[in-house]
ZAMARLUM-753387 format. One record per residue (C-alpha): residue in three letters; x, y, z. Coordinates in steps of 0.001 Angstrom, whole numbers, always signed. Example, Ala and Ser with C-alpha at 12.3 -4.5 7.8 and 13.67 -1.06 7.14 Angstrom:
<nodes>
<node res="ala" x="+12300" y="-4500" z="+7800"/>
<node res="ser" x="+13670" y="-1060" z="+7140"/>
</nodes>
This chain:
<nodes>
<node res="unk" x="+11045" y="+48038" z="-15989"/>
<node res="unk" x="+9801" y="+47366" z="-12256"/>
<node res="unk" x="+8478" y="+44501" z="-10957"/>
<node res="unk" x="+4383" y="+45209" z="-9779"/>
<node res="unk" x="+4828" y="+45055" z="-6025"/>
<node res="unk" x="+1107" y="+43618" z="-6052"/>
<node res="unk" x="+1568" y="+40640" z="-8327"/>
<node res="unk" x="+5310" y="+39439" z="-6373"/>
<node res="unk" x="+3448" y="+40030" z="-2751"/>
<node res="unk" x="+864" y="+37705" z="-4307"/>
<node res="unk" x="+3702" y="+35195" z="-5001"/>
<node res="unk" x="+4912" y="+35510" z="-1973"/>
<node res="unk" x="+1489" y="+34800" z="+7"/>
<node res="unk" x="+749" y="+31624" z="-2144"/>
<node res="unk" x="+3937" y="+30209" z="-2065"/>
<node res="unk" x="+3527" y="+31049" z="+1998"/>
<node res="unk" x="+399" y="+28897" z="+1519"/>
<node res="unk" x="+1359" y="+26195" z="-232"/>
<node res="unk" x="+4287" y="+25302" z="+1926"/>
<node res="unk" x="+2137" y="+25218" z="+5140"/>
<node res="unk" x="-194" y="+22923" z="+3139"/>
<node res="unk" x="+2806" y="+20806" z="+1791"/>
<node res="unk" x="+4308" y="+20655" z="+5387"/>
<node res="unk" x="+807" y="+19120" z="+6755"/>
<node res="unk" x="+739" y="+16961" z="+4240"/>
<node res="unk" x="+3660" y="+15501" z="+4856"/>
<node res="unk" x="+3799" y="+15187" z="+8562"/>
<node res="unk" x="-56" y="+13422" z="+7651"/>
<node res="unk" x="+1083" y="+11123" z="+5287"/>
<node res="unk" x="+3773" y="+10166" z="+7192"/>
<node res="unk" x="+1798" y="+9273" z="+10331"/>
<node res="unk" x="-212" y="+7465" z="+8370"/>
<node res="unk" x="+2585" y="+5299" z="+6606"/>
<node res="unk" x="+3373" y="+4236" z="+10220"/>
<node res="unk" x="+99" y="+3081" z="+11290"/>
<node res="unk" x="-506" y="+1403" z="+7810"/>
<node res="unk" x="+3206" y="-413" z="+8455"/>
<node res="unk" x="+1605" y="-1504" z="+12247"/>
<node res="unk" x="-1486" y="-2601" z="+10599"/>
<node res="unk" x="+760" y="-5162" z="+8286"/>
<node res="unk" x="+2514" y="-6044" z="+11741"/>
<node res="unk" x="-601" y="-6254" z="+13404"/>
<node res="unk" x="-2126" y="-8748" z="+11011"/>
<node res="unk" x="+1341" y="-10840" z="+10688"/>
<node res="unk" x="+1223" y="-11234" z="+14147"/>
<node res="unk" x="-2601" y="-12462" z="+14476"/>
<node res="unk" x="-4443" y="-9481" z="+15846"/>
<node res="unk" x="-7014" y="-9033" z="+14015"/>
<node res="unk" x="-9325" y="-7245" z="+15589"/>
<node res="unk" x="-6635" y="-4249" z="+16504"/>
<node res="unk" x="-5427" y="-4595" z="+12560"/>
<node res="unk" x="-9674" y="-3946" z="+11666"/>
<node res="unk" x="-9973" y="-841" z="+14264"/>
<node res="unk" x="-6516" y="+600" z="+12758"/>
<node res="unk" x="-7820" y="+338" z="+9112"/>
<node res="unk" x="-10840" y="+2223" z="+10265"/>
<node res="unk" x="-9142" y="+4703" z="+12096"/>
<node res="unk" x="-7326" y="+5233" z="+8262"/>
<node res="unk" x="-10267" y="+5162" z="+6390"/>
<node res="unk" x="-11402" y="+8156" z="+8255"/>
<node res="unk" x="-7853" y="+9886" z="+8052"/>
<node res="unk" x="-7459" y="+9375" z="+4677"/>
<node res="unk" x="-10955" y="+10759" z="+3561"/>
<node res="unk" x="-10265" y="+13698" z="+5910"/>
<node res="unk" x="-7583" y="+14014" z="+4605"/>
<node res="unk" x="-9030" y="+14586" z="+691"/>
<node res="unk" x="-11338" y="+16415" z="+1906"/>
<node res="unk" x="-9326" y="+18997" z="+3681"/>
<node res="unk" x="-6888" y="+19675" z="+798"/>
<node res="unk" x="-8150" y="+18225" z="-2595"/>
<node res="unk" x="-7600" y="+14522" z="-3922"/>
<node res="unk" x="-5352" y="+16481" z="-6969"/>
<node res="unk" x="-3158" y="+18555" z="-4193"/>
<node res="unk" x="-2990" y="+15071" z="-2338"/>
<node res="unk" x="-1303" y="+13223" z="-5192"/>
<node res="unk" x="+1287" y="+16406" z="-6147"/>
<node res="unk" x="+3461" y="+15014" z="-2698"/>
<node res="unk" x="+5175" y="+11962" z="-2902"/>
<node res="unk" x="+4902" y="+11220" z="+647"/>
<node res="unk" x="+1630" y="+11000" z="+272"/>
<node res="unk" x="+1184" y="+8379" z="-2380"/>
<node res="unk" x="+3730" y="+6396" z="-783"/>
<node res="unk" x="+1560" y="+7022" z="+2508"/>
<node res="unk" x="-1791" y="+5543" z="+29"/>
<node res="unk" x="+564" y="+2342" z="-1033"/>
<node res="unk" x="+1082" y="+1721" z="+1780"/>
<node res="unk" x="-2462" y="+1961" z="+3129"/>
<node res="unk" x="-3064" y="-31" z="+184"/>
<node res="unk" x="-1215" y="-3109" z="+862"/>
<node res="unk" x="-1944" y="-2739" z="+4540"/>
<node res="unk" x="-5648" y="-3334" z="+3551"/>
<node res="unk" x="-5402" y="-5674" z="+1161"/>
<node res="unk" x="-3044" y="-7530" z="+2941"/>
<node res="unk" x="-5783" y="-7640" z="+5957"/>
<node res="unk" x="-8638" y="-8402" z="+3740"/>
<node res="unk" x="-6549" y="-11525" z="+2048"/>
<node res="unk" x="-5653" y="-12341" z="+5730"/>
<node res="unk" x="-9546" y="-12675" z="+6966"/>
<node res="unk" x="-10213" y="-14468" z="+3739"/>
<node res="unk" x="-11957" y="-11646" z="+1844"/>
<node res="unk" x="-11776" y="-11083" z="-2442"/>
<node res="unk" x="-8964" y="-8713" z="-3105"/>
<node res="unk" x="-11189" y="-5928" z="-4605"/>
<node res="unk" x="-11237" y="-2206" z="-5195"/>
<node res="unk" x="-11192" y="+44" z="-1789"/>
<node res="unk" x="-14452" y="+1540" z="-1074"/>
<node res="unk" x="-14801" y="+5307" z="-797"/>
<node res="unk" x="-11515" y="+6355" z="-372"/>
<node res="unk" x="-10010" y="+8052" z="-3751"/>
<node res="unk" x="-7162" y="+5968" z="-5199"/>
<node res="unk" x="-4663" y="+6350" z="-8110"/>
<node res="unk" x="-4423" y="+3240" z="-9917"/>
<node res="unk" x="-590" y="+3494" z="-9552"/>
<node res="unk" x="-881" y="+3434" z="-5906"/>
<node res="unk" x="-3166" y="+318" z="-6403"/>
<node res="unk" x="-545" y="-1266" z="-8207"/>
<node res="unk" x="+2048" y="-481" z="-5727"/>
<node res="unk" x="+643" y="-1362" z="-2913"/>
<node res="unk" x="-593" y="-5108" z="-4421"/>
<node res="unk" x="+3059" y="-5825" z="-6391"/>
<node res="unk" x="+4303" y="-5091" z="-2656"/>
<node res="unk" x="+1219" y="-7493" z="-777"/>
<node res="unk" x="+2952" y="-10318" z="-2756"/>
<node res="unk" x="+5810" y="-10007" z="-177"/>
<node res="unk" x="+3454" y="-9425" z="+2506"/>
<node res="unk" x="+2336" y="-13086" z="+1559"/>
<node res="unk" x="+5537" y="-14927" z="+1451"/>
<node res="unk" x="+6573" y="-13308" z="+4935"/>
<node res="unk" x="+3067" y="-14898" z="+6115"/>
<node res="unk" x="+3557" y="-18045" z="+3957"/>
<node res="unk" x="+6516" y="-18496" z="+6097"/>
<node res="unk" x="+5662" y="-17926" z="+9287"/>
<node res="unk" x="+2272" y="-20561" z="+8394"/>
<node res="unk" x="+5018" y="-22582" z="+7181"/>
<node res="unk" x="+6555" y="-22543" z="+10301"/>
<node res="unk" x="+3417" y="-23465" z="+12156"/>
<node res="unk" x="+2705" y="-26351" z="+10424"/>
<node res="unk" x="+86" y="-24916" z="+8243"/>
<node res="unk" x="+49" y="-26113" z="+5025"/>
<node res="unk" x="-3149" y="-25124" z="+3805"/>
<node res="unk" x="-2611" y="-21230" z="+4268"/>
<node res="unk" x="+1152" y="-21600" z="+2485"/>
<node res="unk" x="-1039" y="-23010" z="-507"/>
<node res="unk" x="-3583" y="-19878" z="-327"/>
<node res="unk" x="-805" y="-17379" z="-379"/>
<node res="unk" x="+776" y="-19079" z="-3107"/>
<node res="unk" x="-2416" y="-19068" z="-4966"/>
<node res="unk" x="-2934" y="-15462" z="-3895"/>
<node res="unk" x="+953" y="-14898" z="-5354"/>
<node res="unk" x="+239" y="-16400" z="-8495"/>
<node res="unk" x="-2917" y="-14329" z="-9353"/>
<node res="unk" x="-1689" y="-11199" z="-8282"/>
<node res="unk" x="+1032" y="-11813" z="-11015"/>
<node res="unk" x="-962" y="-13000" z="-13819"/>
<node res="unk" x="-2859" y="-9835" z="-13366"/>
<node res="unk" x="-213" y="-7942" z="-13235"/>
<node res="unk" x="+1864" y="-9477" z="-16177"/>
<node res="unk" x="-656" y="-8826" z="-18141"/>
<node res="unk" x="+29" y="-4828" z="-17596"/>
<node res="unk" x="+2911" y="-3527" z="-19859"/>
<node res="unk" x="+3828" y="-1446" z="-16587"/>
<node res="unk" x="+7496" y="+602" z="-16904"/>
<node res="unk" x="+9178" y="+3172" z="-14404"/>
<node res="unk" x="+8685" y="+2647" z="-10906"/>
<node res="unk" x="+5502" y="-256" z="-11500"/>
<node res="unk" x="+8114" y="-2354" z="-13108"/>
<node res="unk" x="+10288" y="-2341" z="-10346"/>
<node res="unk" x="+7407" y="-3381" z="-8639"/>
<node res="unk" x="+6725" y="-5616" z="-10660"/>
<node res="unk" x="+10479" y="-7386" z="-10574"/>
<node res="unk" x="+9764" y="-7989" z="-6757"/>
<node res="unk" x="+6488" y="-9533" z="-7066"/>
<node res="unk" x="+7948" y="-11731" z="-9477"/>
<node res="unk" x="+10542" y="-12485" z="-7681"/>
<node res="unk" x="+8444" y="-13098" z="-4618"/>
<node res="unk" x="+6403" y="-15685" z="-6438"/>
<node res="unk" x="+9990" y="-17333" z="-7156"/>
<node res="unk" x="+10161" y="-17709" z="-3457"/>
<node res="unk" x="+6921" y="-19165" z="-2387"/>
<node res="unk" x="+7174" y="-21869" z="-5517"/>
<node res="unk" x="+10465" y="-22922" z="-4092"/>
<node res="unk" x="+8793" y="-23009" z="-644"/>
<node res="unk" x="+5505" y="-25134" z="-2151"/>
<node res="unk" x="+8412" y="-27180" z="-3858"/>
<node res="unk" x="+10221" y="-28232" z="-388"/>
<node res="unk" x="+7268" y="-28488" z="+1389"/>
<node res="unk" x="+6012" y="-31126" z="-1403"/>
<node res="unk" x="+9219" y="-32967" z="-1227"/>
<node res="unk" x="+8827" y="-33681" z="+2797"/>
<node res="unk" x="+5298" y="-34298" z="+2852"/>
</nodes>
């Protein structure tokens, strides 16, 4: 029995296809991990401004990005849904930083697992900024990421999340741990 020429030639041109798609979409998503990791350094370090026009360059990325190959393709590579966390804590690690309600990202399709990623992994975000405000003498914003912390993880505790979300999950916890015993010293010398 022969294999139809036809039909494996068609195999052959998808596949041919799909890898060049795959390839872009990696090399994309990986650029944009990077900028989303300078946003988070942009913000830690106070510039604002060059943090906002970053996240705006992303936005546009990211829905060029859907639009070019298909929200559903998108999510098949795992580079690019750790690109999304990424952009997701990036974001809402800016808007917390401005003072902004951590909400839902407008127009730009998410997974909720990337959601969930990307705020288990803001909660470290926070103590790394609770620190350094800690370090400055400013009390105040040590109290607001601790608050921040602590309602990230009563949200999230109240999720029976498994796999790769509880892992997440274990760090946020963890990083609440951290900014409590912070709080705690910062009580005792005061």
């Amino acid at each position: 029995m022969p294999l139809n020429k036809t039909f494996a030639n068609q195999l052959k041109t998808s596949y041919a296809i799909n890898t060049t798609k795959r390839h872009k979409i990696i090399a994309t998503s990986n650029e944009l991990l990077y900028n989303a990791k300078r946003v988070i350094f942009a913000t830690h370090r106070g510039e604002l401004i060059a943090a906002g026009a970053s996240l705006a360059a992303l936005d546009k990325d990211l829905l060029k990005l859907q639009k070019d190959f298909g929200y559903q393709r998108l999510n098949e590579e795992g580079s690019y849904s750790a690109a999304v966390e990424e952009y997701v804590e990036a974001k809402l690690f800016y808007a917390a930083s401005i003072g902004q309600t951590i909400n839902r990202i407008p127009k730009i399709k998410i997974a909720n697992e990337q959601y969930l990623g990307g705020l288990s992994d803001l909660t470290g975000e926070l103590v790394r900024q609770a620190v350094n405000s800690a370090a400055d003498g400013r009390w105040e914003k040590v109290r607001e990421c601790h608050d921040l912390i602590k309602s990230v993880l009563v949200a999230l505790t109240e999720m029976d999340l498994t796999g790769y979300l509880r892992t997440k999950y274990d760090q946020a916890k963890s990083n609440l741990r951290k900014i409590e015993q912070m709080a705690y010293e910062i009580k005792l010398k005061k």
